[in-house]
FISE-110756 format. One line per 2 residues: number of its first residue (from 0); their letters; for each residue z, x, y of N, C-alpha, C. Coordinates in nm, 3 decimals, m for minus. Layout:
! FISE-110756
NUM = a = Z/X/Y/Z/X/Y/Z/X/Y ~ ...
END
This chain:
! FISE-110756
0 = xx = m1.453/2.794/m2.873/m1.424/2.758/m2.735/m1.493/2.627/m2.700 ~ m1.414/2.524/m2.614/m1.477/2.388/m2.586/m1.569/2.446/m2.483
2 = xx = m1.654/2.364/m2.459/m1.745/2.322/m2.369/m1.677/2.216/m2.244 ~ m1.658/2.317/m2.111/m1.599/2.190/m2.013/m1.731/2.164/m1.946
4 = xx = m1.729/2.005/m1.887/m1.827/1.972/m1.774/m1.779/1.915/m1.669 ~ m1.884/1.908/m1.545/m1.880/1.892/m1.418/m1.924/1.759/m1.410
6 = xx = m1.888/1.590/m1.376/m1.971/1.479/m1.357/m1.981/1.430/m1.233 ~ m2.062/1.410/m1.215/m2.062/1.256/m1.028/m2.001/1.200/m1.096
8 = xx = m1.897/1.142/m1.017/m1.830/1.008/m0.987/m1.967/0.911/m0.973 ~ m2.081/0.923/m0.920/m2.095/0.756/m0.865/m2.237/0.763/m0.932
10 = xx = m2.292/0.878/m1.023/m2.386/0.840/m1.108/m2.392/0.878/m1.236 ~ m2.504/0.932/m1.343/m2.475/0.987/m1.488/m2.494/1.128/m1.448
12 = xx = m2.492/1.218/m1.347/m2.539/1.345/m1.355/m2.432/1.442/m1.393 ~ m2.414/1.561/m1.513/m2.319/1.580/m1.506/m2.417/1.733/m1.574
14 = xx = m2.314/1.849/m1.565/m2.355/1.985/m1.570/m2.199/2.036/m1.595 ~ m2.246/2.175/m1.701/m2.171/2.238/m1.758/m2.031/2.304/m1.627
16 = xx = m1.965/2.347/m1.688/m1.829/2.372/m1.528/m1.882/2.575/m1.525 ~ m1.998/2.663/m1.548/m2.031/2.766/m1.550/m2.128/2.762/m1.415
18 = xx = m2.168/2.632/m1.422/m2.290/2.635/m1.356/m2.241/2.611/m1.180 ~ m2.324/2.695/m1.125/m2.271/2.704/m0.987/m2.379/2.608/m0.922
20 = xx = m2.300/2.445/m0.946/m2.310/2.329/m0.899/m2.213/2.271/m0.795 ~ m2.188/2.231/m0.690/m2.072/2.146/m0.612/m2.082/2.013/m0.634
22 = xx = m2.237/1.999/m0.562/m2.257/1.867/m0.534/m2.368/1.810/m0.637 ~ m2.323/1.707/m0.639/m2.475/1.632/m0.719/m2.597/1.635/m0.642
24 = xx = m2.687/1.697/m0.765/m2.826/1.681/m0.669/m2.938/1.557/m0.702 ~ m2.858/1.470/m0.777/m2.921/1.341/m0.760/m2.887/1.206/m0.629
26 = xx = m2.767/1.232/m0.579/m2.698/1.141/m0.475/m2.588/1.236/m0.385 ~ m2.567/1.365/m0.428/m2.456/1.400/m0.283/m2.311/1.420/m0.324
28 = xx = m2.300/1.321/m0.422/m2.139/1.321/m0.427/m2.096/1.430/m0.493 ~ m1.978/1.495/m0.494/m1.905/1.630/m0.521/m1.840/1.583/m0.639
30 = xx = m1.886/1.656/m0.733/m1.922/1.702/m0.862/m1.721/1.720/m0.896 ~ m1.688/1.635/m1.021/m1.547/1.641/m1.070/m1.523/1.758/m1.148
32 = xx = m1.420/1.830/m1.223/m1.459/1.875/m1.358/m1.314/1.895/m1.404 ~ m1.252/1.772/m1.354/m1.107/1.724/m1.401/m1.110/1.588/m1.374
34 = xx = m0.994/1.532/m1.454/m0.973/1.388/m1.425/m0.877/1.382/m1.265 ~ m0.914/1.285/m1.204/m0.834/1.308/m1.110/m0.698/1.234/m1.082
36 = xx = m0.676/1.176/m1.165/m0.550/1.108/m1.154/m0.502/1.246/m1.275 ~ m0.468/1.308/m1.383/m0.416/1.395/m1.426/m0.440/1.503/m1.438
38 = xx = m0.561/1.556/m1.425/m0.577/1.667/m1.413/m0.644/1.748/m1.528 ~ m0.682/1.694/m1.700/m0.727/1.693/m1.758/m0.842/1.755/m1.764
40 = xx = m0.884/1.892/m1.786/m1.049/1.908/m1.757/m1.154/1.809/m1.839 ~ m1.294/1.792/m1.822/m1.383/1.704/m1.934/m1.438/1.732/m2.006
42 = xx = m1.447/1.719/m2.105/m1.480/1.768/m2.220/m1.597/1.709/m2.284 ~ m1.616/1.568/m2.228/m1.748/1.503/m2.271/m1.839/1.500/m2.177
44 = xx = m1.971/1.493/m2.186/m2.044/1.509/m2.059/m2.056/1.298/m2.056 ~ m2.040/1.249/m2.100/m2.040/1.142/m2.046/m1.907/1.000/m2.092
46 = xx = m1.853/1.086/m2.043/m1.735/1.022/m2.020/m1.719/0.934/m1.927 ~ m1.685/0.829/m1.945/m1.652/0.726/m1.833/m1.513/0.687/m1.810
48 = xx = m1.379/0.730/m1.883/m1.251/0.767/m1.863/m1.182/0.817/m1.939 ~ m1.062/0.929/m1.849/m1.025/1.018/m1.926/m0.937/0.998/m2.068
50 = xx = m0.984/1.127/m2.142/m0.907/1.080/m2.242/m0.756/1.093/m2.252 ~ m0.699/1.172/m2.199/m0.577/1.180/m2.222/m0.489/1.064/m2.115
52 = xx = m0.532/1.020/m1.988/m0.467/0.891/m1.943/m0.534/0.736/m1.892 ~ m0.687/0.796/m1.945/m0.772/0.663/m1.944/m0.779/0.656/m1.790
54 = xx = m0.748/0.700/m1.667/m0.787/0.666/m1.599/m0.993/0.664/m1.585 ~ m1.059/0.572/m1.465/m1.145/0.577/m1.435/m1.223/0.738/m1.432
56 = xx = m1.344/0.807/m1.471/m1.369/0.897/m1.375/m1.517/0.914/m1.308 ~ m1.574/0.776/m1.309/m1.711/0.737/m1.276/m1.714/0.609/m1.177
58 = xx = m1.714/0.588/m1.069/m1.723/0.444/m0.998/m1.800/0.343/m1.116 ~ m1.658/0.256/m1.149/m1.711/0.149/m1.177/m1.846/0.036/m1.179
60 = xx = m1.792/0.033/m1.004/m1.840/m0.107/m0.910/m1.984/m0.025/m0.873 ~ m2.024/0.084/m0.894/m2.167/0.202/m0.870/m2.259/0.108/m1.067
62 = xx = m2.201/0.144/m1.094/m2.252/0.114/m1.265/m2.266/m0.009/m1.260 ~ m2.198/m0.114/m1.242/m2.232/m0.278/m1.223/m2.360/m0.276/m1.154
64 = xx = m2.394/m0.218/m1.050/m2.447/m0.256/m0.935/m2.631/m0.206/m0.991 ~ m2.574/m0.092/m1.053/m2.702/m0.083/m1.128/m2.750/m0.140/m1.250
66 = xx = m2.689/m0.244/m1.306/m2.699/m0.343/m1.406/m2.786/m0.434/m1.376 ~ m2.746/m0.517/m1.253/m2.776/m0.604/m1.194/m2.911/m0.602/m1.112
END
């Protein structure tokens, strides 16, 4: 059996999809555990887009910002 996970969109925090998580408890934002343009559950815990249509599933322009 795969292992699905739960990620923020707008940071690296991400937790297994068992775990009775909503929100991120590093920043707030509500916790994915599908791609949202297809619907794909995740399968990697750090995935930065999905695999089956590549969309985004982490704010970009959040990750730049912490580069800089």
């Amino acid at each position: 059996m795969e292992t699905k996970f739960k990620l923020c969109p707008s940071c690296d925090f991400f937790c297994n999809v068992k775990e009775n998580k909503y929100y991120c408890p590093k920043c707030g934002q509500r916790l994915i555990e599908a791609c949202p343009n297809c619907g794909t559950p995740i399968d990697f815990p750090y995935a930065q887009f999905c695999s089956h249509c590549g969309h985004p599933l982490r704010e970009q322009e959040n990750k730049l910002k912490r580069i800089y």
